[in-house]
C-alpha positions in Angstrom: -22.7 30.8 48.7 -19.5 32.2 47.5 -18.0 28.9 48.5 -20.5 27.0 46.3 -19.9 29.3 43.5 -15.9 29.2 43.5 -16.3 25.0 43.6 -18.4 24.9 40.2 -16.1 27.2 38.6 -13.3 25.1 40.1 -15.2 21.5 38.4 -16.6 23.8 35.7 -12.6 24.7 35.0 -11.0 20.9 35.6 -13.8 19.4 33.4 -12.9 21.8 30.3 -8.9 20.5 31.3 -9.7 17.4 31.5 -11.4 17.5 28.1 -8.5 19.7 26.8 -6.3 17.2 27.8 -8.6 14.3 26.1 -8.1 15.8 23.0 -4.3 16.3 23.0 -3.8 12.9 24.3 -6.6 11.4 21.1 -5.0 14.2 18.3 -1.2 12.3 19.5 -2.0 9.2 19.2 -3.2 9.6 15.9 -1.1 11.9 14.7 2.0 8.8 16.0 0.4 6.8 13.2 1.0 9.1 10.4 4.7 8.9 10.1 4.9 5.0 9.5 1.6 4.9 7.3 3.6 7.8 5.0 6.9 5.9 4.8 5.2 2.4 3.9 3.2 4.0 1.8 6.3 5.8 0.1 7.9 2.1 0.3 5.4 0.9 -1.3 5.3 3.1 -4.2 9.3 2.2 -4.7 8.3 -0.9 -5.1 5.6 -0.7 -7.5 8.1 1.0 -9.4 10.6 -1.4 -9.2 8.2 -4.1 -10.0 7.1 -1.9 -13.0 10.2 -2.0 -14.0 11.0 -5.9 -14.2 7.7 -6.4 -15.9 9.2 -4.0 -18.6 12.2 -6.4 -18.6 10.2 -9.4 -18.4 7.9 -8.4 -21.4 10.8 -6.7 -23.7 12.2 -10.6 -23.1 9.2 -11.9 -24.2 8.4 -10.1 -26.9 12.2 -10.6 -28.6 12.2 -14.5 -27.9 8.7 -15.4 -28.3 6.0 -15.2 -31.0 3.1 -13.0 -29.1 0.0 -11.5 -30.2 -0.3 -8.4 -31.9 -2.0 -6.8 -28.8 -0.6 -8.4 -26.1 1.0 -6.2 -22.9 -1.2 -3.1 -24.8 -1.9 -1.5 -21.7 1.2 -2.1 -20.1 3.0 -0.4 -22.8 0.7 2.2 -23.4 0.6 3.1 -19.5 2.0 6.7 -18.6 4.1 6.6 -15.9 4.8 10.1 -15.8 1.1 10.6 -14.3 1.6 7.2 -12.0 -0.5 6.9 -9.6 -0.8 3.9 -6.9 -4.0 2.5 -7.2 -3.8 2.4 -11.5 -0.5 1.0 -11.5 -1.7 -1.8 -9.0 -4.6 -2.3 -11.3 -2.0 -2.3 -14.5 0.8 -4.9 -12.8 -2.2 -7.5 -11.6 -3.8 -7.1 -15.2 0.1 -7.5 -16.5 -0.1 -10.5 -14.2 -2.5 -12.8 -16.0 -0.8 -11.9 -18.7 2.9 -13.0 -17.6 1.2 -15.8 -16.3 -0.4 -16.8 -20.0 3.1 -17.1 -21.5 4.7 -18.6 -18.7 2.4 -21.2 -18.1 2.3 -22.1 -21.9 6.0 -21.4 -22.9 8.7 -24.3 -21.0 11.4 -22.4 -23.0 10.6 -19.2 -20.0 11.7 -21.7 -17.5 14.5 -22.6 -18.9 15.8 -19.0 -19.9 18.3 -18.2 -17.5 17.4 -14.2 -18.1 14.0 -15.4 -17.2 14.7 -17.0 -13.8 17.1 -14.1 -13.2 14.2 -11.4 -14.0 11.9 -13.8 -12.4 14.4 -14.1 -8.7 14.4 -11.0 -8.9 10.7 -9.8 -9.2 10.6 -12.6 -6.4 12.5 -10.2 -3.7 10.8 -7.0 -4.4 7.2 -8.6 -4.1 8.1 -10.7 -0.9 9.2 -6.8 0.0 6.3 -5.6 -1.4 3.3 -8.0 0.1 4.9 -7.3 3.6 5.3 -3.5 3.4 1.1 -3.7 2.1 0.2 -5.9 4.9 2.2 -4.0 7.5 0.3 -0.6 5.8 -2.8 -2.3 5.9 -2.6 -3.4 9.7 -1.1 0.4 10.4 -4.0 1.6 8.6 -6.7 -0.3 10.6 -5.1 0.7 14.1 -5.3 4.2 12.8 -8.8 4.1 11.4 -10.3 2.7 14.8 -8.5 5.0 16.7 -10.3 7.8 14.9 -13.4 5.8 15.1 -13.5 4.7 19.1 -13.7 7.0 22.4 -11.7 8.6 23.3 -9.4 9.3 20.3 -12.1 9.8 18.3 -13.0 13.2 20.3 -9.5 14.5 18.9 -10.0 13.2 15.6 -13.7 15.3 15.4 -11.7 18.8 16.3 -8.7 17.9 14.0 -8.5 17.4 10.2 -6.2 13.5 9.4 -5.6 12.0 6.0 -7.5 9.8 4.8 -6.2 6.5 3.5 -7.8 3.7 1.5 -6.7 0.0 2.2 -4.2 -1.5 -0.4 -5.7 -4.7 -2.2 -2.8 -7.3 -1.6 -3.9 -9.9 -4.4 -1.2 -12.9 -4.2 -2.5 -15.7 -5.8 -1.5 -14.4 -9.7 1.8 -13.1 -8.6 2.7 -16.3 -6.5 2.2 -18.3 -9.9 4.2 -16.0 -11.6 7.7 -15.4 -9.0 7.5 -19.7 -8.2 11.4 -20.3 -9.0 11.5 -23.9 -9.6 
């Protein structure tokens, strides 16, 4: 009997390791996603701000070359971009888009500005940079959201707290018009 009793502590014990060891093995992979989701996130941020900033360039050229309306770019310049944050200024640059894309499509004298095509070379790079550092977020983001989601990781993510991210809209179709060097 003592036998019997000193092998169910034994598989009582080795099942609560096991277990144990479960949830240290689930809490590390997750955890091994956080540090690249934070430093593509960061990168991404960098360069929203360096798109923000050749949209500034872009519409400052614009608006000394060309005759605009009254209102146009409002929101842009209006925008505060001391209390910036990620998701409004990626709602602010696609809705600066369209706009960029109004004057360009309807003034040739853009395309022939060689401050333009500079400006325009350049906002070129940072989104290429940009759309790859989202995408490569977004897949990073998926791996880590199923891993909190499936067995067995999903035991370590129940006993631990993890950040919670939101997926980054990667809209290309305005932008591409815009950043086409011809």
């Amino acid at each position: 009997m003592n036998n019997n009793i000193i092998l169910g502590i034994s598989i009582l014990f080795l099942i609560i390791v096991f277990i144990v060891i479960i949830l240290m093995i689930g809490k590390q992979k997750i955890k091994n996603l956080l540090t690249p989701l934070e430093i593509s996130r960061d990168e991404i941020n960098n360069y929203l701000k360096q798109k923000y900033k050749i949209y500034k360039l872009m519409i400052k050229y614009i608006k000394d070359n060309l005759s605009i309306k009254e209102d146009a770019f409002k929101s842009f310049i209006e925008y505060d971009t001391k209390e910036c944050h990620q998701n409004e200024l990626l709602d602010l640059l696609q809705e600066t888009t369209y706009e960029l894309n109004e004057y360009v499509d309807n003034y040739d004298d853009l395309e022939k500005s060689e401050e333009f095509i500079d400006l325009k070379k350049q906002l070129y790079n940072i989104e290429v940079n940009l759309e790859a550092t989202i995408d490569y977020f977004n897949n990073k983001l998926a791996t880590y959201n199923k891993l909190k989601s499936v067995p067995p990781t999903s035991l370590g993510a129940k006993f631990y707290e993890f950040t919670e991210y939101e997926e980054i809209p990667n809209n290309k179709e305005e932008i591409s018009r815009l950043i086409t060097l011809n």
